[in-house]
N, CA, C and O of each residue as an XYZ file, in Angstrom:
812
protein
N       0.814     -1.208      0.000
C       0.000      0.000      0.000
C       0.858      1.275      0.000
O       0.564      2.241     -0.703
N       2.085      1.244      0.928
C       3.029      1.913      0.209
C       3.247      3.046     -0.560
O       3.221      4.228     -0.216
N       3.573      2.290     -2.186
C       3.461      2.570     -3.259
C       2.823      2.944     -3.840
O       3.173      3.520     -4.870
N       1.092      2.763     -3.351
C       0.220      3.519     -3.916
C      -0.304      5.065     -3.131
O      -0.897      6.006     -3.658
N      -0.007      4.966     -2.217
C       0.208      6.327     -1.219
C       1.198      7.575     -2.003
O       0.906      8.729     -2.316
N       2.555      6.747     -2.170
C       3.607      7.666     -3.236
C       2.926      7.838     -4.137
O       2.656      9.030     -4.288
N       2.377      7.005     -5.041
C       2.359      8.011     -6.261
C       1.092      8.844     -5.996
O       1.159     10.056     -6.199
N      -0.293      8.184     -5.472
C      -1.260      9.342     -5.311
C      -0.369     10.884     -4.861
O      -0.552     11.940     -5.465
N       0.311     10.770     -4.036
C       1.183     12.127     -3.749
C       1.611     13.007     -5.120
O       1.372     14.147     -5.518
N       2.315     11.941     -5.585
C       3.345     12.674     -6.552
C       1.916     13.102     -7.744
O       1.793     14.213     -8.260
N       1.290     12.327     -7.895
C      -0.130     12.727     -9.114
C      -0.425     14.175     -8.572
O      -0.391     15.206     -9.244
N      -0.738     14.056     -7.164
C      -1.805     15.742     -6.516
C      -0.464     16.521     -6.543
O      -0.821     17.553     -5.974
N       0.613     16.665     -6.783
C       1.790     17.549     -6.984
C       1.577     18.197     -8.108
O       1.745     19.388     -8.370
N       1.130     17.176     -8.863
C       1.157     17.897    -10.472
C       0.364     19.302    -10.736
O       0.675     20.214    -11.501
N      -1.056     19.159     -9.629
C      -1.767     19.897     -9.831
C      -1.225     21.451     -9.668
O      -1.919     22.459     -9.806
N      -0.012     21.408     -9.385
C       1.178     22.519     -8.956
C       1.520     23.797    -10.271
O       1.950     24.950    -10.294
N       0.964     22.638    -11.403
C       1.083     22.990    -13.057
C       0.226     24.038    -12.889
O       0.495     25.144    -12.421
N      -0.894     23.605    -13.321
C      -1.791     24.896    -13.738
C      -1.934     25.657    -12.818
O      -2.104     26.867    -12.967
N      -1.900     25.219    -12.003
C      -2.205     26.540    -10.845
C      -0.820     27.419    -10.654
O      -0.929     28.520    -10.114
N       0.189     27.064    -10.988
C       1.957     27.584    -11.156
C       1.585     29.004    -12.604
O       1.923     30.185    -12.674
N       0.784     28.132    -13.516
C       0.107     28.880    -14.826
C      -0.957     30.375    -14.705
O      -0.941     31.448    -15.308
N      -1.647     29.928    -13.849
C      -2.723     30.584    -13.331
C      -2.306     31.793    -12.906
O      -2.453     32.927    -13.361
N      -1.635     31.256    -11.734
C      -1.232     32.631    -11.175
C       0.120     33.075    -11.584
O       0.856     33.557    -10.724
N       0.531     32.959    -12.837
C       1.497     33.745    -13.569
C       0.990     35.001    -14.329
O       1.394     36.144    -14.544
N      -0.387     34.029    -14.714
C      -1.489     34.805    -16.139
C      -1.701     35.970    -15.663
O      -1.367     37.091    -16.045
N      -2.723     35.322    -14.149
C      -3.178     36.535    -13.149
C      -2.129     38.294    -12.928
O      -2.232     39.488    -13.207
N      -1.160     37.298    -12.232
C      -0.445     38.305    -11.923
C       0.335     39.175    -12.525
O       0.931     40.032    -11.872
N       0.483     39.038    -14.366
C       0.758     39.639    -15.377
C      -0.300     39.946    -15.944
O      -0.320     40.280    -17.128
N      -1.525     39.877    -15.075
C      -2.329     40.799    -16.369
C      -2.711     40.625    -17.434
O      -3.213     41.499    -18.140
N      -2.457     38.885    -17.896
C      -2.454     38.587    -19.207
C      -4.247     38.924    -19.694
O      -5.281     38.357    -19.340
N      -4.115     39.567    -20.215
C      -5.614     39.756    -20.349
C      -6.928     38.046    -21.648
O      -7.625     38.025    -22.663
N      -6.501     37.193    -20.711
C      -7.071     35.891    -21.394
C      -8.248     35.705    -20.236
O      -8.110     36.321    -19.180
N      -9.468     34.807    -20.449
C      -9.679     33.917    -19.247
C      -9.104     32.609    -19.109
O      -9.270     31.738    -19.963
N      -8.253     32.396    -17.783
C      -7.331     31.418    -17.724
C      -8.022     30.122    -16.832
O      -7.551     29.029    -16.516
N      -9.282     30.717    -16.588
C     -10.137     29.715    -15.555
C     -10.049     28.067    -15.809
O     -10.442     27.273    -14.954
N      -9.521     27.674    -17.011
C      -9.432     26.676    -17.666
C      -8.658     25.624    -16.383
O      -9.076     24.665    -15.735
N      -7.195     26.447    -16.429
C      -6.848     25.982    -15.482
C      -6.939     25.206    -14.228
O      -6.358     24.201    -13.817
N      -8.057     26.165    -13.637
C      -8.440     25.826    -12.390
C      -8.953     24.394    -12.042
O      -8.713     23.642    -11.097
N     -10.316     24.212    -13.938
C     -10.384     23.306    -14.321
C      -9.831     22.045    -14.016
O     -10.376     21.095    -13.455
N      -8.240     22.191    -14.623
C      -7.889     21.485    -15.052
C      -7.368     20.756    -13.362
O      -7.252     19.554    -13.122
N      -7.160     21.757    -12.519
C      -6.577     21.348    -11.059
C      -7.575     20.402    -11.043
O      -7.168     19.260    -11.255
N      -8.613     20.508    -10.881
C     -10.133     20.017    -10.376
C     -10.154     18.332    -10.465
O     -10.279     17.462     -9.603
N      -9.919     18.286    -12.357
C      -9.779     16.851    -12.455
C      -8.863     16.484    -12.473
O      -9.198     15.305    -12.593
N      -7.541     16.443    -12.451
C      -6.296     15.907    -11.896
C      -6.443     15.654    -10.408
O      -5.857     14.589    -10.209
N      -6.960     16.129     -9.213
C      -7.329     15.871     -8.503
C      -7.940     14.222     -8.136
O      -7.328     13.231     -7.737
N      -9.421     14.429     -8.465
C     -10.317     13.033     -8.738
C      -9.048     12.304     -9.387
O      -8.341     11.660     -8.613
N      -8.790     12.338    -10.388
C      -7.822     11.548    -11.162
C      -6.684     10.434    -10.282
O      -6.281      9.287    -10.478
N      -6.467     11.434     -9.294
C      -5.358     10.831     -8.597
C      -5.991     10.006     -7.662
O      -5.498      8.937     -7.303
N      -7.317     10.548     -7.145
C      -8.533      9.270     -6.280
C      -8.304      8.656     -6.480
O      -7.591      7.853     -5.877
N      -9.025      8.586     -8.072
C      -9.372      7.358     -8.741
C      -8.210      6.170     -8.677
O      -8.411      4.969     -8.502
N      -6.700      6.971     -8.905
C      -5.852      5.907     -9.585
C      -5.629      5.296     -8.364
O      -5.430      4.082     -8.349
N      -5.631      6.088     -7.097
C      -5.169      5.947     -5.464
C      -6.153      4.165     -5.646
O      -5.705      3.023     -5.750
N      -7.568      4.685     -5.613
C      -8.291      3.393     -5.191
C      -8.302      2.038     -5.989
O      -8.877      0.966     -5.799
N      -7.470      2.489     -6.925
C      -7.526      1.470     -8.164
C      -6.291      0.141     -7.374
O      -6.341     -1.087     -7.307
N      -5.063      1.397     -6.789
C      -3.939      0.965     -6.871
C      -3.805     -0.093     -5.535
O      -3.086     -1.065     -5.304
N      -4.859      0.600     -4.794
C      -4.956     -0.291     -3.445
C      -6.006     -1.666     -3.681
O      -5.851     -2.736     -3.094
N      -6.840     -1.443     -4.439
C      -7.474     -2.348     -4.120
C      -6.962     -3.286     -5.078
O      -7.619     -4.325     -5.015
N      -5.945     -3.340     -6.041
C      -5.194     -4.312     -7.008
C      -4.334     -5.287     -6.028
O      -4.136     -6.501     -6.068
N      -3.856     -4.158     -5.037
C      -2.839     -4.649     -4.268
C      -2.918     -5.481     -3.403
O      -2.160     -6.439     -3.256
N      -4.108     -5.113     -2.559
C      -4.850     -5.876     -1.760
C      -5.137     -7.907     -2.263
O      -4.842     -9.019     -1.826
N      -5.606     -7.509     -2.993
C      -6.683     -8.245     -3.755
C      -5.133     -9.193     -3.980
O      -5.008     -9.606     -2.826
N      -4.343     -9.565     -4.480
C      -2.872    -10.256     -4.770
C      -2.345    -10.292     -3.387
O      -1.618    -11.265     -3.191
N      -2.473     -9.671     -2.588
C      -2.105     -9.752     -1.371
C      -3.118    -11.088     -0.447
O      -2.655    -11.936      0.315
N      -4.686    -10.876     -0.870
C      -5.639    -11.564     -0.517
C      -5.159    -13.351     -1.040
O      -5.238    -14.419     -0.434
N      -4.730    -13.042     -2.233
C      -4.160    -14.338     -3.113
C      -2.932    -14.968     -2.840
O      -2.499    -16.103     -3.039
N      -2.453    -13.882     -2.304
C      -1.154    -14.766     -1.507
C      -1.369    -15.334     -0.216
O      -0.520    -15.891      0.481
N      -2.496    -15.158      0.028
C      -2.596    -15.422      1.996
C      -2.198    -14.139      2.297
O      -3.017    -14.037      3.210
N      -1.560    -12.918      2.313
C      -0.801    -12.203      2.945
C      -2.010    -11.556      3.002
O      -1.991    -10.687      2.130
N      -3.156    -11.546      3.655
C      -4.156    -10.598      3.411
C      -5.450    -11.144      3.889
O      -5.819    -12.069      3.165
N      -6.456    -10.824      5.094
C      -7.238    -11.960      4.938
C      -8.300    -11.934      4.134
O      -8.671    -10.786      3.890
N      -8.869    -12.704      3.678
C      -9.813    -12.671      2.702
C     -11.382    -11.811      2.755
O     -11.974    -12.215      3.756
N     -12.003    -11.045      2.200
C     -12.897    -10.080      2.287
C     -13.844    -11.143      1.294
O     -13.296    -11.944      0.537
N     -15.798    -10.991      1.452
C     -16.729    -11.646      1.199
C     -16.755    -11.056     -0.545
O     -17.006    -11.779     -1.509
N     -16.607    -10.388     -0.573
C     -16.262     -9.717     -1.757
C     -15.276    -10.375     -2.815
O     -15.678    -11.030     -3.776
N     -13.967    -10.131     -2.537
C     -13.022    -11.042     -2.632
C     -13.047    -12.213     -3.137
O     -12.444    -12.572     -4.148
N     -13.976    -13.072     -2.230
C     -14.222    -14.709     -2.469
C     -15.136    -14.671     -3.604
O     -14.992    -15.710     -4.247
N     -16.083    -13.849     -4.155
C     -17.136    -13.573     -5.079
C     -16.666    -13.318     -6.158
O     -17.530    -13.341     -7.035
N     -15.048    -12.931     -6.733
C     -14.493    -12.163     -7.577
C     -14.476    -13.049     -9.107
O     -13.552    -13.859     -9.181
N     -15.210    -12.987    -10.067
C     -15.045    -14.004    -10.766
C     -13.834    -14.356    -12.096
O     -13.580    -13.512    -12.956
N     -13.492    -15.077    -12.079
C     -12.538    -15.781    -13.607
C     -13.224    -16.794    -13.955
O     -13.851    -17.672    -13.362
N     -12.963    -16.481    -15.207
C     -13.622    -17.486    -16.180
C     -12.333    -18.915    -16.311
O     -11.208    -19.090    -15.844
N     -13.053    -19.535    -17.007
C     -12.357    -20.939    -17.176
C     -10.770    -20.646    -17.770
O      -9.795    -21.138    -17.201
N     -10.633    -19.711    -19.084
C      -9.286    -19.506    -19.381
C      -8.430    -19.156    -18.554
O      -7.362    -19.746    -18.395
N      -8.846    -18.016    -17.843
C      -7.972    -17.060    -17.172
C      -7.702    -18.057    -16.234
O      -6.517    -18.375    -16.129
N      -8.780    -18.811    -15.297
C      -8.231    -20.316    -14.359
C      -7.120    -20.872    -14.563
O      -6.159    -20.983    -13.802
N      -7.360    -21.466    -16.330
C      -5.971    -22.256    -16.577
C      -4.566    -21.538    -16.462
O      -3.456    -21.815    -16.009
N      -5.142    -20.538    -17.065
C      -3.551    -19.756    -16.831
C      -3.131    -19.512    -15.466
O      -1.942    -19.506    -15.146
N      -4.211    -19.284    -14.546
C      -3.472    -19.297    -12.954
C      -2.673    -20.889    -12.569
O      -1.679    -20.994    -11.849
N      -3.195    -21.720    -13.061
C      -2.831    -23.258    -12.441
C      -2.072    -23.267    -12.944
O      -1.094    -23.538    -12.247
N      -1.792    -23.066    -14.196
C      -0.380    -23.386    -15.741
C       0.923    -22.399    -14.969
O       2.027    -22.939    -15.034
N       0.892    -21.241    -14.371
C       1.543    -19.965    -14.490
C       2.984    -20.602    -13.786
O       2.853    -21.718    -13.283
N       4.103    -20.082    -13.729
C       4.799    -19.942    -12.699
C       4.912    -18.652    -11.443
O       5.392    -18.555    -10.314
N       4.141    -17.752    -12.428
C       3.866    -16.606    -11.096
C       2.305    -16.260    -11.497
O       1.886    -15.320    -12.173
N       1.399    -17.602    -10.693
C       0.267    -16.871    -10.664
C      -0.099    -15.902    -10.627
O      -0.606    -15.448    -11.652
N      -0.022    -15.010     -9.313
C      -0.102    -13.890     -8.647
C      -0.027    -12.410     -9.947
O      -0.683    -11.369     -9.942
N       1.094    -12.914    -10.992
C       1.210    -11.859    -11.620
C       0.063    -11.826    -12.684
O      -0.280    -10.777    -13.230
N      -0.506    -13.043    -12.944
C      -1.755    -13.473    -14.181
C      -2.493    -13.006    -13.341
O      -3.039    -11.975    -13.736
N      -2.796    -13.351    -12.199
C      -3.948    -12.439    -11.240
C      -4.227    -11.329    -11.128
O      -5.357    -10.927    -10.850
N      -3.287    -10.664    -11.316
C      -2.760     -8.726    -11.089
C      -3.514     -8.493    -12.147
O      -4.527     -7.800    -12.057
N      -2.930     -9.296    -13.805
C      -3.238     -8.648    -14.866
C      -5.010     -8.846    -15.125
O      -5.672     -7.976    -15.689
N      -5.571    -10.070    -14.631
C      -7.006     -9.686    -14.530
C      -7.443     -9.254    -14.138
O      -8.576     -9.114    -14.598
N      -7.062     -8.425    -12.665
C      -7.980     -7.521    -11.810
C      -7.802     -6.393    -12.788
O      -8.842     -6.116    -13.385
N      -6.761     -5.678    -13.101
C      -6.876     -4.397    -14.002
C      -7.904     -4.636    -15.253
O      -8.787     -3.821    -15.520
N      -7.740     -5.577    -15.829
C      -8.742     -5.658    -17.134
C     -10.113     -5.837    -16.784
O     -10.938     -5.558    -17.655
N     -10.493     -6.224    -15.744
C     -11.501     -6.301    -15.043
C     -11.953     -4.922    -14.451
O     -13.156     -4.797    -14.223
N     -11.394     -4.225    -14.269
C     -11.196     -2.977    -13.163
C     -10.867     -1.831    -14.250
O     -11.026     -0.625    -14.060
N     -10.430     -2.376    -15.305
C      -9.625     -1.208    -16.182
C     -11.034     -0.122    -16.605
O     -11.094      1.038    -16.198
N     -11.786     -0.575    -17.225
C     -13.165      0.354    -17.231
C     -13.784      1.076    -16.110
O     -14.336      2.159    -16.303
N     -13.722      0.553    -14.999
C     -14.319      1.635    -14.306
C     -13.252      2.449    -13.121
O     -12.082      2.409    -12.740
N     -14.625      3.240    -12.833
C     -14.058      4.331    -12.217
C     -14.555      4.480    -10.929
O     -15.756      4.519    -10.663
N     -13.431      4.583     -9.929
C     -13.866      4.680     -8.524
C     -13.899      5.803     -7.874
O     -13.136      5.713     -6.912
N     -14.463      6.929     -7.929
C     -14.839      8.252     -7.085
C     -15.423      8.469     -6.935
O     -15.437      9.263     -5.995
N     -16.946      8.087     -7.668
C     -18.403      7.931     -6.512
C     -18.450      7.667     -5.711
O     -17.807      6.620     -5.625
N     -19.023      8.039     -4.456
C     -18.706      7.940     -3.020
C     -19.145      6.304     -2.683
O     -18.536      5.587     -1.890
N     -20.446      5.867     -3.546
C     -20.868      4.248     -3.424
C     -19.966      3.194     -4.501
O     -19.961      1.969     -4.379
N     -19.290      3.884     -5.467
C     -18.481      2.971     -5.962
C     -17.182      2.811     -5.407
O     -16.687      1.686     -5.470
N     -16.318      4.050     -4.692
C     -15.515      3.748     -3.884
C     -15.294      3.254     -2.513
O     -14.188      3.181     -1.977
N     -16.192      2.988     -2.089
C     -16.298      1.826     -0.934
C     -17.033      0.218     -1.544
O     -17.240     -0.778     -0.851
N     -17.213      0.322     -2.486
C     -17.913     -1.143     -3.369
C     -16.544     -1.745     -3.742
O     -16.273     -2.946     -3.740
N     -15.779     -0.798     -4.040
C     -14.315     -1.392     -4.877
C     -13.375     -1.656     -3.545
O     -12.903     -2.784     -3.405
N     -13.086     -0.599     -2.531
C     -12.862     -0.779     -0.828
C     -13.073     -2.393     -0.355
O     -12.232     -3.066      0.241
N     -14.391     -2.822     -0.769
C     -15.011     -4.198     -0.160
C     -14.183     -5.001     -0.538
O     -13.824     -5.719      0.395
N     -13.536     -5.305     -1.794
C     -12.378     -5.870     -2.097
C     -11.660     -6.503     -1.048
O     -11.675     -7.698     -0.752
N     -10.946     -5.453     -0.448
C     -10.161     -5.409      0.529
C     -10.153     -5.250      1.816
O      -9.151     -5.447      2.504
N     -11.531     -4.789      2.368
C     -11.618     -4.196      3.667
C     -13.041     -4.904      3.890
O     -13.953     -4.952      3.064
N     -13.035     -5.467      5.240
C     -14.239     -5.987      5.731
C     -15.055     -4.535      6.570
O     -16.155     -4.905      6.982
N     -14.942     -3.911      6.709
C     -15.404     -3.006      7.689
C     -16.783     -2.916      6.760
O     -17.058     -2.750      5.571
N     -17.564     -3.150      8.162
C     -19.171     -2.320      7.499
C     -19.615     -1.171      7.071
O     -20.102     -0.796      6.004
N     -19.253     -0.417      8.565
C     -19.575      1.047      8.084
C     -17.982      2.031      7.887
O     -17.256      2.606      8.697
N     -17.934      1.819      6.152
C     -16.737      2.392      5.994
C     -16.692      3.576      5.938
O     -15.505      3.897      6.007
N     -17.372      4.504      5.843
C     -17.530      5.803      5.837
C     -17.428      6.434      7.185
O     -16.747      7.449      7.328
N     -18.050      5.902      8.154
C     -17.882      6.227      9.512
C     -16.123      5.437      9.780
O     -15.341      5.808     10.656
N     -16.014      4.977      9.365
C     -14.499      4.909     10.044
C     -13.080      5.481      9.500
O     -11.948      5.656      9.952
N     -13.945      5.719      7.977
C     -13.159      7.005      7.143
C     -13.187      8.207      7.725
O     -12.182      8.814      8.093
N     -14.495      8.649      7.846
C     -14.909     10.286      8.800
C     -13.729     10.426      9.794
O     -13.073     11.439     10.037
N     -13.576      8.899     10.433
C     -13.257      9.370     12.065
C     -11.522      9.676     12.033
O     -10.848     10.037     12.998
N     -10.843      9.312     10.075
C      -9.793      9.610     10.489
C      -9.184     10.849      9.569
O      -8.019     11.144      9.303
N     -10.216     11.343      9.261
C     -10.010     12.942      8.383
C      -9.617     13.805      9.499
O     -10.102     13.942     10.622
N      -8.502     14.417      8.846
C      -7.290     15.443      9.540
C      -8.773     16.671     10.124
O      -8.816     17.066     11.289
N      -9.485     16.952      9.418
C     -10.797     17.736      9.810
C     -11.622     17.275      9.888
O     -12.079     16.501      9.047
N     -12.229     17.644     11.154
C     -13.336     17.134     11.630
C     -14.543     17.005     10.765
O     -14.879     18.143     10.439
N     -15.326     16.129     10.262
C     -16.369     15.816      9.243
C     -17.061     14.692      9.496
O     -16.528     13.684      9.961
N     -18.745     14.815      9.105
C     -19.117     13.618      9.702
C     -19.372     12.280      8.705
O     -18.948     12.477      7.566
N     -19.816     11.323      8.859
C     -19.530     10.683      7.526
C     -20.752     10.787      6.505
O     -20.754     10.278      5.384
N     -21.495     11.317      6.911
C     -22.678     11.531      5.851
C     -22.394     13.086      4.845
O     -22.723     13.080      3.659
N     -21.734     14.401      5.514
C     -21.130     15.622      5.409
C     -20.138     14.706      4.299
O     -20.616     14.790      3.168
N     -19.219     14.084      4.333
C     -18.014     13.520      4.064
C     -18.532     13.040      2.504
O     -18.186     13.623      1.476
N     -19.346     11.971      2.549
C     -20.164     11.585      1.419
C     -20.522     12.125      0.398
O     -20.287     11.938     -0.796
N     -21.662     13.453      1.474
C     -21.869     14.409      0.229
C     -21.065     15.384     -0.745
O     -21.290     15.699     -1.913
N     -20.080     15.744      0.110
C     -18.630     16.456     -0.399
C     -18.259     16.334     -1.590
O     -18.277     17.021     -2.611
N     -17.606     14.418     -0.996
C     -17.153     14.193     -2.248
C     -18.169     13.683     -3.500
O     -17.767     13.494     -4.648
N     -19.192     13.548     -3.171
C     -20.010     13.282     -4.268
C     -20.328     14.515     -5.311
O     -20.413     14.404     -6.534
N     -20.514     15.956     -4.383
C     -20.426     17.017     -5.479
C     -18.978     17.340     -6.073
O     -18.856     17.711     -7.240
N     -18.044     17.205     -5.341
C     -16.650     17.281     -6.333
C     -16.894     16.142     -7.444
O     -16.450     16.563     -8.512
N     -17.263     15.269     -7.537
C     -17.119     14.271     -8.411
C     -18.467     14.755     -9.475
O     -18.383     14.551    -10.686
N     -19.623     15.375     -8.890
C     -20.250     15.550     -9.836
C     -19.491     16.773    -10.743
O     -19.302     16.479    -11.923
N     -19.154     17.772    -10.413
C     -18.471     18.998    -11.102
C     -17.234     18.739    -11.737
O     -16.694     19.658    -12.354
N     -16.613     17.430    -11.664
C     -15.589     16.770    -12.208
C     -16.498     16.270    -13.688
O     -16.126     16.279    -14.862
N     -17.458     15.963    -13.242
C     -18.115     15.309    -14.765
C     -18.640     15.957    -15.561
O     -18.866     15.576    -16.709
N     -19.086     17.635    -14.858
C     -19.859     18.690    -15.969
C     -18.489     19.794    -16.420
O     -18.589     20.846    -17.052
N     -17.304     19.201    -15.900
C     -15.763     19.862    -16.602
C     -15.780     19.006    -17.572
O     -15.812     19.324    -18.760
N     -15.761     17.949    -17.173
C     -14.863     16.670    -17.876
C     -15.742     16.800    -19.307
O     -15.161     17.131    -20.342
N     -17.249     16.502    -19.287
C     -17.998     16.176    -19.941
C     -19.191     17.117    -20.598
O     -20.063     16.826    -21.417
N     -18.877     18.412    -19.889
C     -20.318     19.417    -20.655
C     -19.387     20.702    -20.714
O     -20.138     21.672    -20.818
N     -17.990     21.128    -20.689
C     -17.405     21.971    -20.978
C     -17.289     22.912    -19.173
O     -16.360     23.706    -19.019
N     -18.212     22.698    -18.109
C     -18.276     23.263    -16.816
C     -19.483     24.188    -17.505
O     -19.478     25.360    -17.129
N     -20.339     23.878    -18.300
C     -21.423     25.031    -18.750
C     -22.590     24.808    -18.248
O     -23.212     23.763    -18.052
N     -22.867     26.096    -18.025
C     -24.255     25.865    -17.692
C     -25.517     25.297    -18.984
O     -25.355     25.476    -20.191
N     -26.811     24.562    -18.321
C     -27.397     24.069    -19.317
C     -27.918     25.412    -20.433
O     -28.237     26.595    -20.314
N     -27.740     24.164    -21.812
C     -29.172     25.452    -22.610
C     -28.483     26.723    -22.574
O     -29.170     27.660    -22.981
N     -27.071     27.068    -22.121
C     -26.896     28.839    -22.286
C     -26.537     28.791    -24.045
O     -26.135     27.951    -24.851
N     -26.937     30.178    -24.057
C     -26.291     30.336    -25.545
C     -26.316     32.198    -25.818
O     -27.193     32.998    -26.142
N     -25.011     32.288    -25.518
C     -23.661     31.753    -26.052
C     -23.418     31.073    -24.929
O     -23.975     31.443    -23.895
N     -22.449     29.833    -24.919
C     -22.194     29.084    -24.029
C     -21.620     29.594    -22.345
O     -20.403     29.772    -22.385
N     -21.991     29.758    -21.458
C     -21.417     30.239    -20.182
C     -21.231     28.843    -19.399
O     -21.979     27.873    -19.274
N     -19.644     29.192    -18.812
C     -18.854     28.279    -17.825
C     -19.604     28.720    -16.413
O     -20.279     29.726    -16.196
N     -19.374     27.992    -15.824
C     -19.432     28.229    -14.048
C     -18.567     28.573    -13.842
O     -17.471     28.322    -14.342
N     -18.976     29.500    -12.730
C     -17.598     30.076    -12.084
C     -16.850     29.288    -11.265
O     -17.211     28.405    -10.486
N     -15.580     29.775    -11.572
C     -14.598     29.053    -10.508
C     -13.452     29.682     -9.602
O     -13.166     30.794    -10.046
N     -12.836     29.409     -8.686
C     -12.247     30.228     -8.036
C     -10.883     29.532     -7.568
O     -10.847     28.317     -7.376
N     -10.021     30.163     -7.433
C      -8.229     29.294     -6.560
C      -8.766     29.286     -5.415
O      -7.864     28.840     -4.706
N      -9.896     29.541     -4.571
C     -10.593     28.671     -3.033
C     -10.638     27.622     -3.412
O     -10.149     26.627     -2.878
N     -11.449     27.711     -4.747
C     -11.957     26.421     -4.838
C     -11.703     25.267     -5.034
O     -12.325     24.418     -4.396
N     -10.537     24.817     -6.145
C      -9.615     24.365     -6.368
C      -8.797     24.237     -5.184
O      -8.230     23.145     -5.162
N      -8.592     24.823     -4.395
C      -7.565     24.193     -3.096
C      -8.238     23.320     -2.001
O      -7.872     22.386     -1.288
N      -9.452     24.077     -2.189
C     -10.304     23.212     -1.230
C     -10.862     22.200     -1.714
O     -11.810     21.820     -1.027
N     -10.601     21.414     -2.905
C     -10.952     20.304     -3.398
C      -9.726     19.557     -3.739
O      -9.852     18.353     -3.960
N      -8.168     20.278     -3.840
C      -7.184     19.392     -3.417
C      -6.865     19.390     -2.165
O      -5.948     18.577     -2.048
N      -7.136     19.889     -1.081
C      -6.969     19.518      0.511
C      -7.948     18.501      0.498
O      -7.502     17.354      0.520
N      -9.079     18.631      0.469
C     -10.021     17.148      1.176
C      -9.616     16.462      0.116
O      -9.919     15.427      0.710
N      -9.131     15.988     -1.111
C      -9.008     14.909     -1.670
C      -7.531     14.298     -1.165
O      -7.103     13.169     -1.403
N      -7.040     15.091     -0.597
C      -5.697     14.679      0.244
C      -5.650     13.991      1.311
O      -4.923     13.036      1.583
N      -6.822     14.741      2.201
C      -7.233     14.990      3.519
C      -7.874     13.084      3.038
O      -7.235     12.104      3.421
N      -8.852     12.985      2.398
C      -9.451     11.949      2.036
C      -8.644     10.654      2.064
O      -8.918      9.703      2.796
N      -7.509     10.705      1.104
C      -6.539      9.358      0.875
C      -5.934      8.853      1.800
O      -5.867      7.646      2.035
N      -5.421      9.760      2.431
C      -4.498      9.588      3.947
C      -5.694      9.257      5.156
O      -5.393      8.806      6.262
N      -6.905      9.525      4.788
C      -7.905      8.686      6.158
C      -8.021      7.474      5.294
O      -7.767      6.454      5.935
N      -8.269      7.300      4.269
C      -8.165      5.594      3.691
C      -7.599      5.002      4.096
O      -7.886      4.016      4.775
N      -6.309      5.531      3.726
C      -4.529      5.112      4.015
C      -4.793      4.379      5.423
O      -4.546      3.195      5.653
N      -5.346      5.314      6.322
C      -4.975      4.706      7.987
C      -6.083      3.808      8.080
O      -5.894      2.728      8.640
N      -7.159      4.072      7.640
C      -8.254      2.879      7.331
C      -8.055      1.618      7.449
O      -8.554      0.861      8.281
N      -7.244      1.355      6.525
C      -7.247     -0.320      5.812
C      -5.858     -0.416      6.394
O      -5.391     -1.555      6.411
N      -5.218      0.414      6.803
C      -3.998     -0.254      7.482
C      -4.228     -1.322      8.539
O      -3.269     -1.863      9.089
C-alpha cells in the first residue's frame, strides 16, 4: 500500500502545473480567461482518487491471493472465467496473471463515486460502516454523511468539466461556471485529507 500512497502524492503535486500557470497569467495581467486551469486542477485531482483506489485495491486483492491478506466476502465472489483459471494453475507466477485480470476487469471503471468507492474498498476491507471509520480519520473534523456528500459534489463537477465543458445548461452563447483558486484548493486539501484517512483505514 506503500506505493500507492507515493504516487497518489506525486499525481496531486502535479496539480502545482496549472495553478503555477494561473497565477502567472493573473499576476501579469495577461488579459485571457485562464479559468481553464483551475479546471484542469479540479480533475487531476479526482484523477489521482481514482488511480489511489484502483492501486490499493489491485494490491490488496494479490495480497488476498497470496494469503498475505485476509480474505474479504467480496473477494471470495471475484469471478474468472475458465481460461484465465488455466492460466493461474499453468503460471509460474500466478499472482502476476492475477494482477493482470484484476486491471482488465477494473480497467473500465471508475472509482470516485462515493458508493463505488467503498464497493471497490469491499475488495479489501471488511469493515461495514466504511464511511464512519473514514470520517473518524479525516485530519478535519467531518461527519460521515457531510463527508459523502462532499465528495459526491466534487465528483459531480468533475463530470460537468470533464464532460459538458463546466457550462451551464441550454446557455447560448455558451457560459462556464464560475470558478475560483478557493476552490480548487479546497478540493485538493479534502481529496488529500481523504486518501491519507483511507490510508490509515485499511492499514
Amino acid at each position: 500500500m506503500t506505493t500507492a500512497i507515493t504516487l497518489f502524492h506525486s499525481l496531486i503535486s502535479q496539480t502545482a502545473v496549472p495553478k503555477g500557470l494561473f497565477r502567472y497569467i493573473k499576476d501579469q495581467k495577461v488579459p485571457i480567461d485562464a479559468s481553464d486551469l483551475l479546471r484542469w486542477e479540479w480533475v487531476l485531482a479526482i484523477s489521482a482518487l481514482d488511480k489511489y483506489i484502483h492501486d490499493i485495491v489491485r494490491t490488496g486483492m494479490v495480497e488476498q491471493f497470496l494469503g498475505l491478506r485476509p480474505k474479504t466476502n467480496k473477494f471470495n465472489v471475484f469471478r474468472i472465467d475458465m481460461t484465465k483459471y488455466t492460466d493461474l494453475r499453468t503460471s509460474l507466477s500466478p499472482e502476476i496473471e492475477f494482477e493482470k485480470e484484476i486491471k482488465r476487469q477494473h480497467g473500465y471503471l471508475a472509482f470516485q463515486h462515493p458508493d463505488k468507492l467503498v464497493d471497490a474498498l469491499s475488495f479489501i476491507w471488511s469493515e461495514e460502516h466504511k464511511w464512519d471509520a473514514i470520517s473518524r480519520n479525516m485530519a478535519s473534523p467531518i461527519s460521515a454523511s457531510d463527508l459523502k456528500t462532499k465528495l459526491n459534489n466534487i465528483v459531480i463537477r468533475r463530470d460537468q468539466i470533464v464532460h459538458e465543458g463546466d457550462c451551464f445548461a441550454a446557455s447560448i452563447p455558451l457560459q462556464q461556471q464560475p470558478i475560483s483558486e478557493a476552490d480548487t484548493d479546497d478540493v485538493i486539501s479534502f481529496i488529500t485529507e481523504l486518501v491519507q484517512a483511507i490510508h490509515l483505514s485499511i492499514a
